[in-house]
C-alpha positions in Angstrom: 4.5 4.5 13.6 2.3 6.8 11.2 -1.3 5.4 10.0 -1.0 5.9 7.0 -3.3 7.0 4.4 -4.3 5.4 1.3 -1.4 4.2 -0.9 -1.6 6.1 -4.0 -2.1 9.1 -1.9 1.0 8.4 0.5 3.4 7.9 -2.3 2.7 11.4 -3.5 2.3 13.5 -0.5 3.8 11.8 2.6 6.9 9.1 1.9 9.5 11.0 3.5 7.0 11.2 6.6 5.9 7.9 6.5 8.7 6.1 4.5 9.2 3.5 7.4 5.4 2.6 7.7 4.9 2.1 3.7 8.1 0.3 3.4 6.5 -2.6 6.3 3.1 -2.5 4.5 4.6 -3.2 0.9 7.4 -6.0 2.4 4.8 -8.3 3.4 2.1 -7.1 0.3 -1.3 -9.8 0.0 -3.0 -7.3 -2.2 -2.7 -5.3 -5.0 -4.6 -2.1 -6.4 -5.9 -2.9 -10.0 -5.7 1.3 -10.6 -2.5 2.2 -9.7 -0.6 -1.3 -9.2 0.5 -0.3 -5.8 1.0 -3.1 -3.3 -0.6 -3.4 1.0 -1.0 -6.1 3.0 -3.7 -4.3 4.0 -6.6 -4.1 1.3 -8.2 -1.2 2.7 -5.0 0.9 1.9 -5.7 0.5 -2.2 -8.1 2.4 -3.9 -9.0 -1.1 -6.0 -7.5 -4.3 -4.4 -7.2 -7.4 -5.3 -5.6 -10.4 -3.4 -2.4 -11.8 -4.7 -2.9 -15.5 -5.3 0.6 -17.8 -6.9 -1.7 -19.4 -9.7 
């Protein structure tokens, strides 16, 4: 599988490329980025994350 890049920067440039790799990392998201309101499970993805909490 890819590595992808940041978020905000894959959804613009590479998604055909990395489509199946972004598609696993949203499905399962624990973060999301307060600038763009992408989603990652991984924070380190977003350019400004911030866990997803059920409150």
């Amino acid at each position: 599988m890819a590595k992808i890049k940041k978020m905000c920067k894959a959804a613009k440039d590479d998604f055909k490329e990395n489509e199946a790799a972004i598609i696993e990392e949203v499905s399962s998201a624990k973060y999301i980025c307060r600038k763009c309101l992408r989603t990652a499970s991984n924070k380190k993805l977003l350019c400004d994350p911030k866990k997803i909490t059920s409150e």
